[in-house]
PDB file of N, CA, C and O in Angstrom:
ATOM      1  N   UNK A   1     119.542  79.306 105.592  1.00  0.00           N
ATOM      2  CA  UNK A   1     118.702  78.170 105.891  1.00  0.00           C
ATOM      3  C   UNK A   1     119.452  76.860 106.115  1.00  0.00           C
ATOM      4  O   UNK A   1     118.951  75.924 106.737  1.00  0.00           O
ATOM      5  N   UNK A   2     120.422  76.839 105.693  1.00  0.00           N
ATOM      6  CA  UNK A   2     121.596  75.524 106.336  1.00  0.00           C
ATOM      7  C   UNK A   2     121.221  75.156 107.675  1.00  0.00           C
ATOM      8  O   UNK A   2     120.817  74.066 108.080  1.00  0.00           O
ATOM      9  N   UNK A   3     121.454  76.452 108.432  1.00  0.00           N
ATOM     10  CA  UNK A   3     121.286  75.686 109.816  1.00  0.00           C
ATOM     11  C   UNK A   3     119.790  74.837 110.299  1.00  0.00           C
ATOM     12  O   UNK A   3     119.682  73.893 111.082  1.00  0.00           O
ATOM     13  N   UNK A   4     118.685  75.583 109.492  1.00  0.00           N
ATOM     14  CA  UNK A   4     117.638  74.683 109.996  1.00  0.00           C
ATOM     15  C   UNK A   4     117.582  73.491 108.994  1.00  0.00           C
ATOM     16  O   UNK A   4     116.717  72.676 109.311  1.00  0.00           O
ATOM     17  N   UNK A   5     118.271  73.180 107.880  1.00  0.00           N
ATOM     18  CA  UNK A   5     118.125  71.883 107.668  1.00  0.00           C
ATOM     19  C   UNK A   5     118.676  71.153 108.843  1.00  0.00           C
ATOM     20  O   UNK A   5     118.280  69.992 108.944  1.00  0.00           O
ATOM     21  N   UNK A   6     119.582  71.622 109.840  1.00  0.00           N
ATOM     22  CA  UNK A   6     120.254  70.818 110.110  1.00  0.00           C
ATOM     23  C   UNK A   6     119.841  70.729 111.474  1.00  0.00           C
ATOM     24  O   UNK A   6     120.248  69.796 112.166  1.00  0.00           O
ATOM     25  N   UNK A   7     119.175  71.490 111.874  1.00  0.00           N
ATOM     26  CA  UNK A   7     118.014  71.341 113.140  1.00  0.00           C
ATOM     27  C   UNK A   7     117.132  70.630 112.758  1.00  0.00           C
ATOM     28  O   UNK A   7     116.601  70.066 113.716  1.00  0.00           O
ATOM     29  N   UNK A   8     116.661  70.347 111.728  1.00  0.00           N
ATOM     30  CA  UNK A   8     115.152  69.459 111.563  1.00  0.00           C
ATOM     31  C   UNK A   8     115.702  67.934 111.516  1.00  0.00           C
ATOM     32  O   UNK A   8     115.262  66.989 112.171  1.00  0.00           O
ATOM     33  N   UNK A   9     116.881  67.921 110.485  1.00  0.00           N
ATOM     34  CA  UNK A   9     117.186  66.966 110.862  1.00  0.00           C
ATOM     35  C   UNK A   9     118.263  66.182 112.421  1.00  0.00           C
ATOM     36  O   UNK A   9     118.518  64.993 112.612  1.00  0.00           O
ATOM     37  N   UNK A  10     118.561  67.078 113.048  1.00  0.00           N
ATOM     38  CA  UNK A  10     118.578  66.895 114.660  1.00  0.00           C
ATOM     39  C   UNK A  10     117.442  66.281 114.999  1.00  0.00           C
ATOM     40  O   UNK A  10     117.362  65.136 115.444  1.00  0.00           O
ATOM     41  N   UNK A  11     116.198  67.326 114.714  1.00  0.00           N
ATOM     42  CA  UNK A  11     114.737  66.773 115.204  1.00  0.00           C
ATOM     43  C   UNK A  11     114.954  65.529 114.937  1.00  0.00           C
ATOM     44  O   UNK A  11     115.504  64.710 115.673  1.00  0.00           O
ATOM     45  N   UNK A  12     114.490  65.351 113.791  1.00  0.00           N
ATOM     46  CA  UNK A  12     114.365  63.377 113.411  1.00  0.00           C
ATOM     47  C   UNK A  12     115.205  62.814 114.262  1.00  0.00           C
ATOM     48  O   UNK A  12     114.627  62.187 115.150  1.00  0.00           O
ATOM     49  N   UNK A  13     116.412  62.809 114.317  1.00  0.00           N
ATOM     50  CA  UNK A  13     117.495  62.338 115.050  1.00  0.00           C
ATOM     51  C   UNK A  13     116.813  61.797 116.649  1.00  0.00           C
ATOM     52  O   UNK A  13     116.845  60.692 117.190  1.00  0.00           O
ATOM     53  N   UNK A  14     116.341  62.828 116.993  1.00  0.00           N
ATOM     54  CA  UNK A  14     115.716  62.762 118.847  1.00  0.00           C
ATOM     55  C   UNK A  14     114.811  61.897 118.334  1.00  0.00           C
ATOM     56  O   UNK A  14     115.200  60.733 118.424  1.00  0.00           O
ATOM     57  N   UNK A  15     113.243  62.090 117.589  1.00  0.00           N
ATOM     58  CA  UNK A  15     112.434  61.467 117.439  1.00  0.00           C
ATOM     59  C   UNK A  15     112.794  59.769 117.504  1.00  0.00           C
ATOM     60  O   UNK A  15     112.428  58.883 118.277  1.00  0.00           O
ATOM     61  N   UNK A  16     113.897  59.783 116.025  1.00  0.00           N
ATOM     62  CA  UNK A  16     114.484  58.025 116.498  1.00  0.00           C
ATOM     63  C   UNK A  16     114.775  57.615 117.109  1.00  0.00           C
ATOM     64  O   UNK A  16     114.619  56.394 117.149  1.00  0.00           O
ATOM     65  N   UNK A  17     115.636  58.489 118.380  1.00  0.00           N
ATOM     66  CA  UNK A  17     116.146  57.977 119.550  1.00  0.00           C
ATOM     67  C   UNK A  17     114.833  57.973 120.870  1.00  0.00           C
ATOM     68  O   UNK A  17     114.931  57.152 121.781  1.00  0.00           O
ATOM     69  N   UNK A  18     114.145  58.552 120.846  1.00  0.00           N
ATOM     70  CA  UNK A  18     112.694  58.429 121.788  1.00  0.00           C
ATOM     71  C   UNK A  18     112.284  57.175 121.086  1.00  0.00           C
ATOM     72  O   UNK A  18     112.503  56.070 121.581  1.00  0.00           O
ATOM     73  N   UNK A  19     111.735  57.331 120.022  1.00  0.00           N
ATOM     74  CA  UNK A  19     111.316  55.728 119.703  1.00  0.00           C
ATOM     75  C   UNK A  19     112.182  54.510 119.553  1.00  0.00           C
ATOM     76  O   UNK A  19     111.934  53.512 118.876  1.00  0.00           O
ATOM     77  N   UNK A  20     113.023  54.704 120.141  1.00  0.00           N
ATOM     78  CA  UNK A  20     113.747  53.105 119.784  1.00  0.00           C
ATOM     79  C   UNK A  20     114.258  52.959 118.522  1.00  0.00           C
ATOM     80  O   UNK A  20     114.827  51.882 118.345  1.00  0.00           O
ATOM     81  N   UNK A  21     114.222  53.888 117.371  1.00  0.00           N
ATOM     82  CA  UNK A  21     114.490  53.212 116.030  1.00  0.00           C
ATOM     83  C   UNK A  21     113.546  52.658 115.735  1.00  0.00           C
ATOM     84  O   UNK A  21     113.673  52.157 114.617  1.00  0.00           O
ATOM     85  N   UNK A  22     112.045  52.368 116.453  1.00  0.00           N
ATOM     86  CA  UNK A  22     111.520  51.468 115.477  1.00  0.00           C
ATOM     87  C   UNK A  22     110.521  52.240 114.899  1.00  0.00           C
ATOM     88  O   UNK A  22     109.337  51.921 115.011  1.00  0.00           O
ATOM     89  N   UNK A  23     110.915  53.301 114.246  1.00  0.00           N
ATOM     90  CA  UNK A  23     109.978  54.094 112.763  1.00  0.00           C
ATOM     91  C   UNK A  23     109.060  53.063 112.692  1.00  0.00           C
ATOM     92  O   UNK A  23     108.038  53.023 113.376  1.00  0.00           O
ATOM     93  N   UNK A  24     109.449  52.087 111.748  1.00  0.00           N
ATOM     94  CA  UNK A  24     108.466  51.337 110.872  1.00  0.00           C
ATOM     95  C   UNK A  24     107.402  50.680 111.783  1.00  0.00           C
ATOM     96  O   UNK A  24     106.194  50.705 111.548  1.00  0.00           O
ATOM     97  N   UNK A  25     108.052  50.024 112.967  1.00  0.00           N
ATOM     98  CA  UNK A  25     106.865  49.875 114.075  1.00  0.00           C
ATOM     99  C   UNK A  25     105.400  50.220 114.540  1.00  0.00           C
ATOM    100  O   UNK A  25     104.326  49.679 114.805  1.00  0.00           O
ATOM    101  N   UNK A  26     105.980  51.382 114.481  1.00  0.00           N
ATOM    102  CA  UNK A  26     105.129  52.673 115.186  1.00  0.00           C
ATOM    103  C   UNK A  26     103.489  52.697 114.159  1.00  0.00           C
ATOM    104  O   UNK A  26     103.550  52.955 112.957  1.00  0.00           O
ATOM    105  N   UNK A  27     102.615  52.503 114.603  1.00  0.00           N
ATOM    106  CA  UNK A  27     101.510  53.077 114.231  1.00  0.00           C
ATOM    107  C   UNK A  27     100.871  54.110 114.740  1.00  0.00           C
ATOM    108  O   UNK A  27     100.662  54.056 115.952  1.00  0.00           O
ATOM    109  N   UNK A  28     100.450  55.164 114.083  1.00  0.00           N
ATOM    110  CA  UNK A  28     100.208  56.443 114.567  1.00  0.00           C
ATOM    111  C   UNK A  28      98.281  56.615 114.256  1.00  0.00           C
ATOM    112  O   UNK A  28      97.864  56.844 113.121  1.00  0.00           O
ATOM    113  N   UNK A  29      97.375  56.461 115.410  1.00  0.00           N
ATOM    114  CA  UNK A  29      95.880  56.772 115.065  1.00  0.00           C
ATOM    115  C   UNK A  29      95.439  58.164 115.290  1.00  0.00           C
ATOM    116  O   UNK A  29      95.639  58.754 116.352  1.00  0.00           O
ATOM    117  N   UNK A  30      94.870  58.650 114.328  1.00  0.00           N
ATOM    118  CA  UNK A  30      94.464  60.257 114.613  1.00  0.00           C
ATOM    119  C   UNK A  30      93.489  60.500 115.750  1.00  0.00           C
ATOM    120  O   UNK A  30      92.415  59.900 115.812  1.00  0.00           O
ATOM    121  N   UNK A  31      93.909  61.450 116.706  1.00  0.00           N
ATOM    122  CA  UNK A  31      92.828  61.790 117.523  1.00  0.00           C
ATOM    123  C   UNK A  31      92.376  63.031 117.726  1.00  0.00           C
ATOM    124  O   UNK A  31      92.877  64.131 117.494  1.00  0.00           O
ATOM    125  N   UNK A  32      91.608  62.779 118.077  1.00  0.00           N
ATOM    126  CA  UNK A  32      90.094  64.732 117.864  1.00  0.00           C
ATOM    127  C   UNK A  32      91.418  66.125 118.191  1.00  0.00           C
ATOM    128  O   UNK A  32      91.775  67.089 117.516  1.00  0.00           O
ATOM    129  N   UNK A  33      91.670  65.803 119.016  1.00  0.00           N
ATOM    130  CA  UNK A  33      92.232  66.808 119.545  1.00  0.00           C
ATOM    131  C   UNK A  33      93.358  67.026 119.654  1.00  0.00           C
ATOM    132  O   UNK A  33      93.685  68.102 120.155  1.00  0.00           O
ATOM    133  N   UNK A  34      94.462  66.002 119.188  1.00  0.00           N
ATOM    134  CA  UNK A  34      95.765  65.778 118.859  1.00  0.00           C
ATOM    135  C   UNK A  34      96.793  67.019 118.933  1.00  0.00           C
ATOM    136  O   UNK A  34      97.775  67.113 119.668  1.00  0.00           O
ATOM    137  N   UNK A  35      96.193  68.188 117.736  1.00  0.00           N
ATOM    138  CA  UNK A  35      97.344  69.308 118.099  1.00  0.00           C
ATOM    139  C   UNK A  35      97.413  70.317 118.790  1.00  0.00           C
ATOM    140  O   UNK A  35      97.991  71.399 118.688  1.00  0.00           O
ATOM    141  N   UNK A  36      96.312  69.527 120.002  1.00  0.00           N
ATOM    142  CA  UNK A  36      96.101  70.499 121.318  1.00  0.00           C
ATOM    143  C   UNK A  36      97.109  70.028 122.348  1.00  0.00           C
ATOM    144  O   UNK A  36      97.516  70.719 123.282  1.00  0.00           O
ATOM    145  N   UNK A  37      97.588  68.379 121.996  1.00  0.00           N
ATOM    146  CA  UNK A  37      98.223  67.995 123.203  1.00  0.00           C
ATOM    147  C   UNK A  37      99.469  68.067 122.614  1.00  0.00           C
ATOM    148  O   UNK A  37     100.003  67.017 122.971  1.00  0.00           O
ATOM    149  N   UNK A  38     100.068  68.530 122.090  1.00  0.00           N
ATOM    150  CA  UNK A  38     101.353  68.499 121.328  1.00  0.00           C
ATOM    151  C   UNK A  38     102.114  69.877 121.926  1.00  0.00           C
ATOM    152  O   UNK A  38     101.546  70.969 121.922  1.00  0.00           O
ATOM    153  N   UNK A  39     103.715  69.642 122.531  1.00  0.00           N
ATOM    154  CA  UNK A  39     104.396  70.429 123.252  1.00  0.00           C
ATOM    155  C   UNK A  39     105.482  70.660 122.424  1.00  0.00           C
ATOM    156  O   UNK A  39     106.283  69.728 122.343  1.00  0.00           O
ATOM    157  N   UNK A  40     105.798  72.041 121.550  1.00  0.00           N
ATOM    158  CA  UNK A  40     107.236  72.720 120.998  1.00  0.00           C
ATOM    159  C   UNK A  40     107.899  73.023 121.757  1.00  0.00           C
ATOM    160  O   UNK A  40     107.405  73.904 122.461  1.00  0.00           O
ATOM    161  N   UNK A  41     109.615  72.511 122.237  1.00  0.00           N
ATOM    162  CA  UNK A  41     110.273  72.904 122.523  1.00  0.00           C
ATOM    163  C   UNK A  41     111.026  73.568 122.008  1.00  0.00           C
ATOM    164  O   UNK A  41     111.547  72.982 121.059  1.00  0.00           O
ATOM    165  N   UNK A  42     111.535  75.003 122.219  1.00  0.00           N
ATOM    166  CA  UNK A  42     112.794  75.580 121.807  1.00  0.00           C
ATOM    167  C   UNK A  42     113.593  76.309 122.654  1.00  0.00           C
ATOM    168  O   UNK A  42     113.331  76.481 123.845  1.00  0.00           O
ATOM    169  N   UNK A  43     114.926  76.908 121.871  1.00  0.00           N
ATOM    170  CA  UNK A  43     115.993  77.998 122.652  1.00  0.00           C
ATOM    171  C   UNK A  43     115.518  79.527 122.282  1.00  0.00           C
ATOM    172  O   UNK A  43     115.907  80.111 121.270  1.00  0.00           O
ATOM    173  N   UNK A  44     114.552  80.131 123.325  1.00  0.00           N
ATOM    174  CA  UNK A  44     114.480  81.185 123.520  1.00  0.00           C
ATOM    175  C   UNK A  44     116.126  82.190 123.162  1.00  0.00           C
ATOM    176  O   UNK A  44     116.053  83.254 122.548  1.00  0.00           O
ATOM    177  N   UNK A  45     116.768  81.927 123.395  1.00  0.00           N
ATOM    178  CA  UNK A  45     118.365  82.561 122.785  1.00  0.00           C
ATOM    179  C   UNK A  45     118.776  82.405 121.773  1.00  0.00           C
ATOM    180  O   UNK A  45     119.825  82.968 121.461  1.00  0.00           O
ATOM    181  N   UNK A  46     118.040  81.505 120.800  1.00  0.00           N
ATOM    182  CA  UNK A  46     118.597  81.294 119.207  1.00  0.00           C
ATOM    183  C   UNK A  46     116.922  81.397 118.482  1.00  0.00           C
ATOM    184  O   UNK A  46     115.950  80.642 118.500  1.00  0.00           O
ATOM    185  N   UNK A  47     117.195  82.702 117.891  1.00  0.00           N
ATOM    186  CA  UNK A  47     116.260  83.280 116.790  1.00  0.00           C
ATOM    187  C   UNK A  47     115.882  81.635 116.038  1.00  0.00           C
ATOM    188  O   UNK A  47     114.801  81.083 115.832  1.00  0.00           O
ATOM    189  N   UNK A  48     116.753  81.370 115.871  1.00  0.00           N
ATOM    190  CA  UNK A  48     116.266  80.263 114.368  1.00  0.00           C
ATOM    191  C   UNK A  48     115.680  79.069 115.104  1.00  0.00           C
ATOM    192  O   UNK A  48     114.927  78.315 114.488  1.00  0.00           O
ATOM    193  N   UNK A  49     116.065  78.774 116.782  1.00  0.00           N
ATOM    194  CA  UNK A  49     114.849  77.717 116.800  1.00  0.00           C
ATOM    195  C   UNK A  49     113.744  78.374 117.182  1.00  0.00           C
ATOM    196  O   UNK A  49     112.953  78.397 116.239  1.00  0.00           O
ATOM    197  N   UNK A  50     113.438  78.775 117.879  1.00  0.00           N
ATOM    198  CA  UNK A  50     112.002  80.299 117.470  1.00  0.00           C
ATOM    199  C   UNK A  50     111.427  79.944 116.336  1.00  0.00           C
ATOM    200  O   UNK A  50     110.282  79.547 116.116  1.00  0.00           O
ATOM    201  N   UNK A  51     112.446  80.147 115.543  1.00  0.00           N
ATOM    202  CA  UNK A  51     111.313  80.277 114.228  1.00  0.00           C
ATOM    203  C   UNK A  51     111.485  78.708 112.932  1.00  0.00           C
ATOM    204  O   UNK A  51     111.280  78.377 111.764  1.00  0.00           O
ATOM    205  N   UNK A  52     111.859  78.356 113.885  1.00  0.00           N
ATOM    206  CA  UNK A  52     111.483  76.825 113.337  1.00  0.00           C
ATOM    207  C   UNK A  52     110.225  76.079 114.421  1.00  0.00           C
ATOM    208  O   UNK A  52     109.661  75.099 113.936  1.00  0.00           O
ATOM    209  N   UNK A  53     109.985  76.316 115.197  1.00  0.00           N
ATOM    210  CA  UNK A  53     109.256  75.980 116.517  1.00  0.00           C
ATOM    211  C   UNK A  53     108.220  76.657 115.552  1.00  0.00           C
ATOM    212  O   UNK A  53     107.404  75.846 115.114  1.00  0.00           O
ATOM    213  N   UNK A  54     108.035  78.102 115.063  1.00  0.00           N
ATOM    214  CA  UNK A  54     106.954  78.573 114.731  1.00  0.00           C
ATOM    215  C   UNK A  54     106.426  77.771 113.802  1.00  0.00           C
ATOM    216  O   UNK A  54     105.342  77.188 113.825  1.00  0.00           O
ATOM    217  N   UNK A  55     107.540  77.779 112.705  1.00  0.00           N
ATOM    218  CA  UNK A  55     107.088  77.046 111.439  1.00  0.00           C
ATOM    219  C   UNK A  55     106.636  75.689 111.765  1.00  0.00           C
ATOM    220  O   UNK A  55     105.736  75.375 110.987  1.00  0.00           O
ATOM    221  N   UNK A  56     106.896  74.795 112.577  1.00  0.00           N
ATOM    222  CA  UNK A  56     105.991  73.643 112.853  1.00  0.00           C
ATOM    223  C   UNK A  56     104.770  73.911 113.468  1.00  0.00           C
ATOM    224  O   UNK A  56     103.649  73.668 113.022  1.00  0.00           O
ATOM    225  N   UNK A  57     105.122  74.510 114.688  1.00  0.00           N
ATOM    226  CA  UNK A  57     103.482  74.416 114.982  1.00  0.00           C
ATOM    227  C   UNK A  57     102.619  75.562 113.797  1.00  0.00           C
ATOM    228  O   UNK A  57     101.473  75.808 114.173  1.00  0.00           O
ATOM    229  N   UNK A  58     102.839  75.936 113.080  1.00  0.00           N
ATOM    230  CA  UNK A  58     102.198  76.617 111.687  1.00  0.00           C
ATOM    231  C   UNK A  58     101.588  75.354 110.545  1.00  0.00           C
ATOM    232  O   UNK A  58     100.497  75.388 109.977  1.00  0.00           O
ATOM    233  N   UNK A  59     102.800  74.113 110.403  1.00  0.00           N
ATOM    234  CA  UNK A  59     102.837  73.529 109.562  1.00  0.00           C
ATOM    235  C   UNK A  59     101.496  72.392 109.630  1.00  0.00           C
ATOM    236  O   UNK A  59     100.892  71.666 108.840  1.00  0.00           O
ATOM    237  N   UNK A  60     101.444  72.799 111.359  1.00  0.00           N
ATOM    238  CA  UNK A  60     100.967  70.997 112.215  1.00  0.00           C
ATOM    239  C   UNK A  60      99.892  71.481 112.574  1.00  0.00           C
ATOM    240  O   UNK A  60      99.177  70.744 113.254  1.00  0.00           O
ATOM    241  N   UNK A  61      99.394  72.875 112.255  1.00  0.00           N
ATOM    242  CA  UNK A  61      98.045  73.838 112.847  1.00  0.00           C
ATOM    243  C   UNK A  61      98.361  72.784 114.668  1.00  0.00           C
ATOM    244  O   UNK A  61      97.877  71.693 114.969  1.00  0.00           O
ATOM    245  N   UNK A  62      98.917  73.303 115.161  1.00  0.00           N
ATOM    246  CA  UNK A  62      99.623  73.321 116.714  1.00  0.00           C
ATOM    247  C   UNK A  62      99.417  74.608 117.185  1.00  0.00           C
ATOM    248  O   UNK A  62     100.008  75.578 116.711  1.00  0.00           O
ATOM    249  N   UNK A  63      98.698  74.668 117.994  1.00  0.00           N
ATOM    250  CA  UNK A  63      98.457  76.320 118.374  1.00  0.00           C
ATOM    251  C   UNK A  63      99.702  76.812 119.178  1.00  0.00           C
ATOM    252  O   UNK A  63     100.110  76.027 120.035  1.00  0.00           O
ATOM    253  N   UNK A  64     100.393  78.041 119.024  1.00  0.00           N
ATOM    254  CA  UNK A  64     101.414  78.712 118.936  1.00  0.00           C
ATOM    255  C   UNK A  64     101.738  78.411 120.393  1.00  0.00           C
ATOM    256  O   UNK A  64     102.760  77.852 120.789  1.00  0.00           O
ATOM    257  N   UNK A  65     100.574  78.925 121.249  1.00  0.00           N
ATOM    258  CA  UNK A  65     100.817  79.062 122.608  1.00  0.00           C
ATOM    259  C   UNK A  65     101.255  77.920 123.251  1.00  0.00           C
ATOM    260  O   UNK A  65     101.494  77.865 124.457  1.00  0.00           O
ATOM    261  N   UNK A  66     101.369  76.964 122.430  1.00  0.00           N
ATOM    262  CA  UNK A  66     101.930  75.062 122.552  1.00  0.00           C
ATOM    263  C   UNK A  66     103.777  75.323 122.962  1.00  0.00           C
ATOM    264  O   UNK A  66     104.550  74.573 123.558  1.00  0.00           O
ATOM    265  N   UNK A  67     103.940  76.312 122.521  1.00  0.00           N
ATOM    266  CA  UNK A  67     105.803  76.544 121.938  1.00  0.00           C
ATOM    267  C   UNK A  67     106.125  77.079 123.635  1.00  0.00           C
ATOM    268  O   UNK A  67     105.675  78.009 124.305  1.00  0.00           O
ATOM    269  N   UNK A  68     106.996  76.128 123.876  1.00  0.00           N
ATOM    270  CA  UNK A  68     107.739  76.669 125.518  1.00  0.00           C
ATOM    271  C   UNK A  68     109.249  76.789 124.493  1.00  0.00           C
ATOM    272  O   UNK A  68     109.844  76.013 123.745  1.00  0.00           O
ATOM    273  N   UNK A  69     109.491  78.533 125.049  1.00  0.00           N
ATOM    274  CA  UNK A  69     110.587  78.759 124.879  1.00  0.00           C
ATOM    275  C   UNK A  69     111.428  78.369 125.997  1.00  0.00           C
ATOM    276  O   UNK A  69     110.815  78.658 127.025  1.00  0.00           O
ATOM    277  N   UNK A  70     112.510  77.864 126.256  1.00  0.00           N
ATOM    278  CA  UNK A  70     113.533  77.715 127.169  1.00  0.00           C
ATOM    279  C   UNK A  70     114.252  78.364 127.112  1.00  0.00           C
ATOM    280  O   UNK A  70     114.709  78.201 125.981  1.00  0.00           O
ATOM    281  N   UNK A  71     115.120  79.586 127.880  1.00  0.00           N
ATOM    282  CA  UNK A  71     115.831  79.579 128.376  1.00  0.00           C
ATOM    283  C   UNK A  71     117.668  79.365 128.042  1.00  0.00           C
ATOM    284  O   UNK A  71     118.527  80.080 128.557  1.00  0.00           O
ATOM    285  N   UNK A  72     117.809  78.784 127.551  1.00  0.00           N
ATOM    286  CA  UNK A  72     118.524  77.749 127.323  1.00  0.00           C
ATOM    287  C   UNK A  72     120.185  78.725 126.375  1.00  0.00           C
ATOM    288  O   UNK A  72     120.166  79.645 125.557  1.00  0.00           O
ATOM    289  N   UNK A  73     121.304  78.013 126.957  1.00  0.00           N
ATOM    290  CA  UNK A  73     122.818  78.523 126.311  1.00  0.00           C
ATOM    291  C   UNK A  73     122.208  78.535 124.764  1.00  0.00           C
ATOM    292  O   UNK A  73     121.072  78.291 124.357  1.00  0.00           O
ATOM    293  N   UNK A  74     123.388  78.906 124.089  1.00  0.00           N
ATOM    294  CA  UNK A  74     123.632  78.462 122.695  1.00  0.00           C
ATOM    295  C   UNK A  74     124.957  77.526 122.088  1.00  0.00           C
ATOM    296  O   UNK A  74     126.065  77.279 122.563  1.00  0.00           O
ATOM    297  N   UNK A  75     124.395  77.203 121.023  1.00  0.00           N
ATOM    298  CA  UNK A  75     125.117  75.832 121.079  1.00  0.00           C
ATOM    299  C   UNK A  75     124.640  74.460 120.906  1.00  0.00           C
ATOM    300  O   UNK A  75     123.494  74.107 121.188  1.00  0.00           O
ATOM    301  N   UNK A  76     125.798  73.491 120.307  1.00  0.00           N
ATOM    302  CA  UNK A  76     125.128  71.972 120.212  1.00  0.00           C
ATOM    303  C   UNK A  76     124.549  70.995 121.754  1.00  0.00           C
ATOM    304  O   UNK A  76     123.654  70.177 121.970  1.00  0.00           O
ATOM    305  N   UNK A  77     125.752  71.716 122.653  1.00  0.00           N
ATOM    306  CA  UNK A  77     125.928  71.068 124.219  1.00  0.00           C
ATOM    307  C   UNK A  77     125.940  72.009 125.495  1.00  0.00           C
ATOM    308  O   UNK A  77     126.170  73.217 125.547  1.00  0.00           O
ATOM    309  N   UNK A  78     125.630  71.125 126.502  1.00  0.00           N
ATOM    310  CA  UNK A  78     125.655  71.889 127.211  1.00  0.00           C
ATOM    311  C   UNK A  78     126.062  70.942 128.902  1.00  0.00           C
ATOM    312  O   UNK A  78     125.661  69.827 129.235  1.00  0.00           O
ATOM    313  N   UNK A  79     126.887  71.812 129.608  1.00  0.00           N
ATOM    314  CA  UNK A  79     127.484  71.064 130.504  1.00  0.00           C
ATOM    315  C   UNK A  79     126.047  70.461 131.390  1.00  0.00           C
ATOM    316  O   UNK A  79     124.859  70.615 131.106  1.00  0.00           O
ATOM    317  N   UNK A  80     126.762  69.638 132.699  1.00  0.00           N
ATOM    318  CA  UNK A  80     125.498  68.767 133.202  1.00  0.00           C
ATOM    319  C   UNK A  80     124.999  70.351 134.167  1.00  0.00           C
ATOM    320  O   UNK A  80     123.861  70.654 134.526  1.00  0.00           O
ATOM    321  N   UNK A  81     125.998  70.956 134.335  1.00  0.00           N
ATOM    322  CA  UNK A  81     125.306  71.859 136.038  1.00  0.00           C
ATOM    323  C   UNK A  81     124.524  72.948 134.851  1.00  0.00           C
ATOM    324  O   UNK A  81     123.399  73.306 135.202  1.00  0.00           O
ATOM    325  N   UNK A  82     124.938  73.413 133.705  1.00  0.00           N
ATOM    326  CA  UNK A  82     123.667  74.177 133.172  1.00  0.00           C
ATOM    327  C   UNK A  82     122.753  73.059 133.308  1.00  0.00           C
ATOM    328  O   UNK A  82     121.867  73.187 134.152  1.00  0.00           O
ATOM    329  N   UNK A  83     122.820  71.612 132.401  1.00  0.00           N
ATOM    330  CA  UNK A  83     121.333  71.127 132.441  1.00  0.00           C
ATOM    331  C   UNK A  83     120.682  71.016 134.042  1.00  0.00           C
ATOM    332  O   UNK A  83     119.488  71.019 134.342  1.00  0.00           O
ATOM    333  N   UNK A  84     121.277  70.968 134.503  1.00  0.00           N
ATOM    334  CA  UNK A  84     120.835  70.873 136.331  1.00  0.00           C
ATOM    335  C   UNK A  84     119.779  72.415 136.375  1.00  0.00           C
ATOM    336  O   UNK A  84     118.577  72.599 136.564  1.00  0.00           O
ATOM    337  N   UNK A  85     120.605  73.054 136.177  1.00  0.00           N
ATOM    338  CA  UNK A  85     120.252  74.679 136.562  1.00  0.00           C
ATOM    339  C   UNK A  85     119.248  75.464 135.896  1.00  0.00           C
ATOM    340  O   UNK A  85     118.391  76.208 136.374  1.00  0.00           O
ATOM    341  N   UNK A  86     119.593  75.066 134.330  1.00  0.00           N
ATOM    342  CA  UNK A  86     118.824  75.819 133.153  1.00  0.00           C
ATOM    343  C   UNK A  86     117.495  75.094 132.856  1.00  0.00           C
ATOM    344  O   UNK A  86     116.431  75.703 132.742  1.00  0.00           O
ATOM    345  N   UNK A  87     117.604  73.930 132.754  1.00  0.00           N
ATOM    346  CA  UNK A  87     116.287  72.999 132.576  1.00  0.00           C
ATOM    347  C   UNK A  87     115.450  72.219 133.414  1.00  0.00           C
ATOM    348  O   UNK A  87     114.492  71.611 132.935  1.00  0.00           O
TER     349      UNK A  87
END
């Protein structure tokens, strides 16, 4: 389980960087239908984001069929002509 601490906290990582850093900013209002519009990304090639993708949309009642597997190398990086090609 090391590695998905260290994917979730990746997650956070993106999240701060989409928002600007400004966490505290941010006000969040609940809406009806919220974990219908909500999109899981993962690496179809690495078991463990699979099943961290699961475990959120499990956690977030996110319906499963929300989870786009990608495709995608393995690994932290990935050159620009995979991201060109693969994504």
């Amino acid at each position: 389980m090391p590695m998905l601490k260290r994917r979730i906290s990746m997650l956070l990582a993106m999240v701060t960087l989409v928002t600007g850093g400004m966490g505290a900013d941010l006000v969040f209002r609940p809406v009806a239908d919220e974990a219908q519009r909500v999109v899981i990304l993962a690496n179809s090639n690495d078991p463990e984001s699979v099943e961290l993708a699961r475990f959120y949309s499990d956690q977030r009642n996110i319906p499963r069929g929300n989870i786009i597997a990608l495709n995608l190398p393995l690994g932290e990086e990935i050159s620009w002509s995979q991201y060109v090609s693969q994504l």
